[in-house]
C-alpha positions in Angstrom: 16.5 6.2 -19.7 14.8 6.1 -16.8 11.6 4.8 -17.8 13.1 2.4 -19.2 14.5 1.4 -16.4 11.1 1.6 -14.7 9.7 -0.3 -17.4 12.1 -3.1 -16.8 11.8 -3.1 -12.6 7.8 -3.7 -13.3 8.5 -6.2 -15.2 11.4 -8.6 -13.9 10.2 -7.4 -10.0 6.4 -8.1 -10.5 7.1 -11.4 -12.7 9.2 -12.9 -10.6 7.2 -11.8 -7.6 4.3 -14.3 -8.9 6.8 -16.7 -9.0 7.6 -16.6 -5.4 4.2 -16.5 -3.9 2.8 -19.7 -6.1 5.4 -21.3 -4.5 5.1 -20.5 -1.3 1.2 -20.7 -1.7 1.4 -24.2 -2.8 3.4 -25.5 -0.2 1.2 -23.7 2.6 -1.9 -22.4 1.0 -2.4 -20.5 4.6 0.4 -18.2 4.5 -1.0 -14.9 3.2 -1.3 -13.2 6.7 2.7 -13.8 6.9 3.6 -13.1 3.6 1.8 -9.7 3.5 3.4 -8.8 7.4 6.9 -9.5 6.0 5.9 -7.2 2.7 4.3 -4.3 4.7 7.6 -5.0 7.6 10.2 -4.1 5.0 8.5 -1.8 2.9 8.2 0.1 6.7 11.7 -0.1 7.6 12.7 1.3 4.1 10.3 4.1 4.4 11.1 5.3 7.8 14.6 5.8 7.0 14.5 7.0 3.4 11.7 8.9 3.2 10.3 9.8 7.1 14.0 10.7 8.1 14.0 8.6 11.1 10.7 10.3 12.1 11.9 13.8 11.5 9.9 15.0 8.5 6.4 15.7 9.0 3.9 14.0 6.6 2.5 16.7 3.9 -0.9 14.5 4.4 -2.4 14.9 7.9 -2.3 11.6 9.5 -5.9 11.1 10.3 -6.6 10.8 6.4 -3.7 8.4 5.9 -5.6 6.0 9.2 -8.9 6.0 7.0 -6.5 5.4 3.6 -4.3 3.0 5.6 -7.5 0.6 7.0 -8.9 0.5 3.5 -5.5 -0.3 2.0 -4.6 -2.9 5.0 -8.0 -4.7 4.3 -7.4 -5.1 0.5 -3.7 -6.2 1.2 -5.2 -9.2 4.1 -8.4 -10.1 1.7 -6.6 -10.5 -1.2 -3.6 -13.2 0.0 -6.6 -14.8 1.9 -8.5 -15.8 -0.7 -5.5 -18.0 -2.1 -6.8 -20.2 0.7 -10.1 -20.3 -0.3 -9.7 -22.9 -3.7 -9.1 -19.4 -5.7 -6.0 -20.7 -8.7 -3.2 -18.1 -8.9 -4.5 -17.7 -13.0 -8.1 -16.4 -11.9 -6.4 -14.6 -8.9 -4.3 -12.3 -11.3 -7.2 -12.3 -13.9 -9.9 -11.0 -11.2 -7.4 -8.2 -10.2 -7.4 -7.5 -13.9 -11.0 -5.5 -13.3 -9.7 -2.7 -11.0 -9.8 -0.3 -13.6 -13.5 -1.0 -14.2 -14.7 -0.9 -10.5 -12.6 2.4 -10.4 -15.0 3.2 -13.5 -17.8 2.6 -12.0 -17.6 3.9 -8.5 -15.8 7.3 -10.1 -18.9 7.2 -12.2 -21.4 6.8 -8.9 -19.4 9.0 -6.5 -17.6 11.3 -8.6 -20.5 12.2 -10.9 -17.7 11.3 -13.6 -18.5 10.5 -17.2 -16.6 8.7 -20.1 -16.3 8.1 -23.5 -17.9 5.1 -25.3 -14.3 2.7 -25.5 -14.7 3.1 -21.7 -18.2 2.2 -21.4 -17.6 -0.8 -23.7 -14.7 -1.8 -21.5 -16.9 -2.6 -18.7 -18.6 -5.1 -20.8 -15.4 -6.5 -22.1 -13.8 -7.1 -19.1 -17.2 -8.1 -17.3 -18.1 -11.1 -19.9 -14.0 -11.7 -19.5 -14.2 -12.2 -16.2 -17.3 -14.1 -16.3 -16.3 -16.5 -18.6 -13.0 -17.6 -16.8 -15.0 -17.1 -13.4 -17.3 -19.8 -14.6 -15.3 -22.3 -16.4 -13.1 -22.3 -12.8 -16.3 -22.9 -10.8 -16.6 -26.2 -13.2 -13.0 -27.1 -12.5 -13.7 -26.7 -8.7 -16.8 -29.1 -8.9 -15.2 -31.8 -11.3 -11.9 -31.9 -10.1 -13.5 -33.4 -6.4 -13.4 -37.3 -6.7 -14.3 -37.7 -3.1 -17.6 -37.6 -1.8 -20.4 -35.3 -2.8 -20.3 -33.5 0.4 -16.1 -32.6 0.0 -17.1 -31.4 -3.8 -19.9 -29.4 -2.1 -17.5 -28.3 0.5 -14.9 -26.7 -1.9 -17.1 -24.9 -4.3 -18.9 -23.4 -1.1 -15.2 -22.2 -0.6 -14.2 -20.9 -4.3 -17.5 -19.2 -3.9 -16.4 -17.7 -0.7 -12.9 -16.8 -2.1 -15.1 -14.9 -5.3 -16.9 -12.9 -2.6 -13.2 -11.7 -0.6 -11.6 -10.8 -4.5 -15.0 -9.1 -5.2 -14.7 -7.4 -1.9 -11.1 -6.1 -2.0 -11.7 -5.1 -5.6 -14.1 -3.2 -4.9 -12.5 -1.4 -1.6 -9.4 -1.0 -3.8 -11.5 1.3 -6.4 -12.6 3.0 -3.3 -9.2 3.7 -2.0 -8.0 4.8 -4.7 -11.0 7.2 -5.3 -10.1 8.5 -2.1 -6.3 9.1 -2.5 -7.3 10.8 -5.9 -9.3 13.3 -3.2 -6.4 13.8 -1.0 -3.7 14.3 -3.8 -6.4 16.7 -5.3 -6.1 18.5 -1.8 -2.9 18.1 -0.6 -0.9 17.3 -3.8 0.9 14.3 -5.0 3.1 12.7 -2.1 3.4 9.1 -3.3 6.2 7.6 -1.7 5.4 9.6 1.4 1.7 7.7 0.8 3.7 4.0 0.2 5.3 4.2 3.7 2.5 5.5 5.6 0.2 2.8 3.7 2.5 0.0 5.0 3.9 1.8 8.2 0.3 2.3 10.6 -1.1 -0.9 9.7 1.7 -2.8 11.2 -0.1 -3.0 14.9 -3.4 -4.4 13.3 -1.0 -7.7 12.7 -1.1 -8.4 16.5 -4.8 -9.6 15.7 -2.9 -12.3 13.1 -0.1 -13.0 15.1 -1.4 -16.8 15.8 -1.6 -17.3 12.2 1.9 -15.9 11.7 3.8 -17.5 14.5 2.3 -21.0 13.2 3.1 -20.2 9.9 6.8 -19.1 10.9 7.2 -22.7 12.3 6.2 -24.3 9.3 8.5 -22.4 7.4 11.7 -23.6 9.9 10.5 -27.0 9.2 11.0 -26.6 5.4 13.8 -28.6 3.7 17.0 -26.6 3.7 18.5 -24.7 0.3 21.4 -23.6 -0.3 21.6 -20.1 -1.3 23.2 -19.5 -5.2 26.3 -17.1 -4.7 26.8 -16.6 -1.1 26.4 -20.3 -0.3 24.3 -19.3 2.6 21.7 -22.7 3.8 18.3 -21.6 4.9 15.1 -23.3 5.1 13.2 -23.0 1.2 10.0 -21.5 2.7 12.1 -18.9 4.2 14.1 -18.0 0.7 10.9 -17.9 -0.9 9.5 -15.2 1.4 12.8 -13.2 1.1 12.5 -13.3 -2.7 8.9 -12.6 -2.5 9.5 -9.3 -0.4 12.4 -8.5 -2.5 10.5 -8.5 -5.4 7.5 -6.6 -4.7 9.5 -3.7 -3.4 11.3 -3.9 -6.6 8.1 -3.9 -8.4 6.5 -0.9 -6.5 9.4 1.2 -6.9 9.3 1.0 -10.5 5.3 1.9 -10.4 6.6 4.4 -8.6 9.5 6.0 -11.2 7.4 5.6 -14.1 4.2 7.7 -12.1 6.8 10.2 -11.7 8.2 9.9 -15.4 5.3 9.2 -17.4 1.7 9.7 -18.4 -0.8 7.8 -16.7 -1.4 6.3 -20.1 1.8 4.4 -20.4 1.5 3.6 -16.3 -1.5 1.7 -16.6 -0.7 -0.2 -20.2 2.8 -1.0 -18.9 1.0 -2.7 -15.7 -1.9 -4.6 -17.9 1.1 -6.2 -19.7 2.7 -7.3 -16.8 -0.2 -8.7 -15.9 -0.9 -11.0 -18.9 3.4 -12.0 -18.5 2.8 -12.8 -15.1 -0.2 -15.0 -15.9 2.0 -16.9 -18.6 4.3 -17.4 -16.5 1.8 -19.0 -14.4 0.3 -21.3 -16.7 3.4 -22.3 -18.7 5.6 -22.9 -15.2 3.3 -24.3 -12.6 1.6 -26.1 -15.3 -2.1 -24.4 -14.1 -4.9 -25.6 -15.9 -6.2 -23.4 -18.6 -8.7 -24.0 -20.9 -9.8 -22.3 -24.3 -12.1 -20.5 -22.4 -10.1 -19.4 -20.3 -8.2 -17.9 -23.2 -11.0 -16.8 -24.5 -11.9 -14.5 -21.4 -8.1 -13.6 -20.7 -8.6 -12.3 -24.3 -11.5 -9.8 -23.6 -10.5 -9.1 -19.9 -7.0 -7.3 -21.2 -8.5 -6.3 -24.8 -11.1 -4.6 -22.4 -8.6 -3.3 -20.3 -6.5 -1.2 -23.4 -9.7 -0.5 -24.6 -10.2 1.9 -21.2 -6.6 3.2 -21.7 -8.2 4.1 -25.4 -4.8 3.2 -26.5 -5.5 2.9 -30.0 -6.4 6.7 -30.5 -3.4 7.6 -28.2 0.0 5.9 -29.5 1.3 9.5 -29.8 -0.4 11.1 -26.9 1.9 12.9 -25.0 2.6 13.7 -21.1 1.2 17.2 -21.3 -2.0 16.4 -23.4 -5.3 16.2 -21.5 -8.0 13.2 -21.1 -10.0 13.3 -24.1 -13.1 13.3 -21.7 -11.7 16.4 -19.8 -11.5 15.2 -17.0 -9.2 13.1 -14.7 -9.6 9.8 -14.2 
């Protein structure tokens, strides 16, 4: 019952979550270094009196692992809202993302000493050409869809190419991160939720440096028409209700990641999540009407087919939680 229950959080709090940050991203493009405080605020609070007891219990991890986990993990969070203000669509966004298990693959590979089976190998090339492909029919979108003058169209696919750079950046420093936590947990043993709060609670003073950003985006946000609240009847600007939704959300959505890391094999874990994914990038597309070509498909189509490829799905429909990694080892 429970992962079930998991399975269902994922999906209706990670969903909806894309929901709420296209729309706040289309009304202010800008507002990633506000959306991501107000994420790592609450997820904070939450964690300080649910799982750090008010500041009582001791962290099982020293803390001066969690400060280098906690700068990689606050640089991936910032990057990756950011480049939705640098002409990246929310469809390439969520299809970029889609290659974390890949730079995880190839970093375990250089770091780790690691090595794979041949689905995972072919995976990389998969999800590479799938990335690509929708990579470069976007950078044609960028250039025709600018009817102003040749410097503007210059101008904006000088920023998509920019915004390419920060996803292949934070992609690349997620792998890393979570090489490293695979270190710690190796050392220390698994302390995940104990990892979520500490991940969201010490970065909160690097915000000062964004607090500009944030106060002017807060302003905006009380300028917003006012909505009334479905239920409780409750008026507040939009902008505001969207942010509250989007928080909401994603702590709905990481506390099912959460339950089903604890209730299932990392098998099911990461196919559940690659699922989610595509939904969430239908939703996209079919609601906020985002262009998408056949291309597009086409590379969608080899990113996620990629993607269960690496999970090797197909050989393990009946693998169960106990049974190793068909490599021997754990990745």
């Amino acid at each position: 019952m429970r992962p079930a229950f998991a399975v269902g959080l994922v999906f209706a709090g990670c969903c909806s979550n894309v929901v709420f940050l296209e729309l706040l991203v289309r009304k202010h493009p800008g507002c990633g270094n506000i959306v991501t405080f107000a994420q790592f605020l609450f997820i904070a609070i939450e964690g300080f009196f649910f799982e750090a007891d008010l500041g009582r219990k001791p962290p099982a991890i020293p803390i001066r692992y969690y400060a280098i986990m906690v700068t990689m993990f606050f640089t991936v969070s910032v990057v990756n809202n950011y480049a939705l203000n640098l002409n990246i669509a929310m469809p390439l966004h969520m299809i970029f993302r889609s290659g974390s298990l890949i730079a995880s693959m190839i970093l375990g590979i250089i770091i780790l000493k690691k090595r794979y089976s041949i689905f995972r190998y072919t995976s990389i090339a998969l999800v590479s050409t799938g990335i690509f492909i929708c990579t470069f029919m976007s950078a044609k979108q960028v250039t025709s869809q600018s009817t102003l003058s040749e410097n503007d169209g210059f101008r904006a696919f000088a920023w998509w190419l920019l915004g390419i750079g920060a996803l292949t950046f934070a992609l690349l420093m997620s792998a890393r991160m979570g090489i490293f936590q695979e270190t710690l947990y190796k050392q220390f043993g698994k302390h995940s939720k104990e990892a979520l709060f500490y991940n969201h609670a010490l970065p909160l003073p690097g915000f000062i440096f964004l607090a500009s950003d944030i106060y002017d985006h807060a302003v905006l946000f009380n300028k917003s028409e006012l909505y009334q609240v479905p239920v409780i009847g409750v008026t507040m600007p939009v902008m505001w209700f969207y942010l509250l939704m989007n928080v909401i959300t994603q702590y709905v959505c990481i506390r099912g990641v959460f339950i089903l890391t604890t209730e299932c094999a990392s098998l099911t874990v990461t196919l559940v999540v690659t699922l989610r994914k595509f939904v969430s990038l239908l939703v996209s597309i079919w609601y906020f009407q985002n262009p998408f070509t056949r291309w597009h498909w086409l590379g969608t189509s080899f990113v996620f087919c990629g993607t269960l490829l690496y999970t090797e799905v197909w050989n393990n429909l009946g693998t169960t939680k106990s049974q190793p990694p068909k490599d021997g080892k754990k990745d």
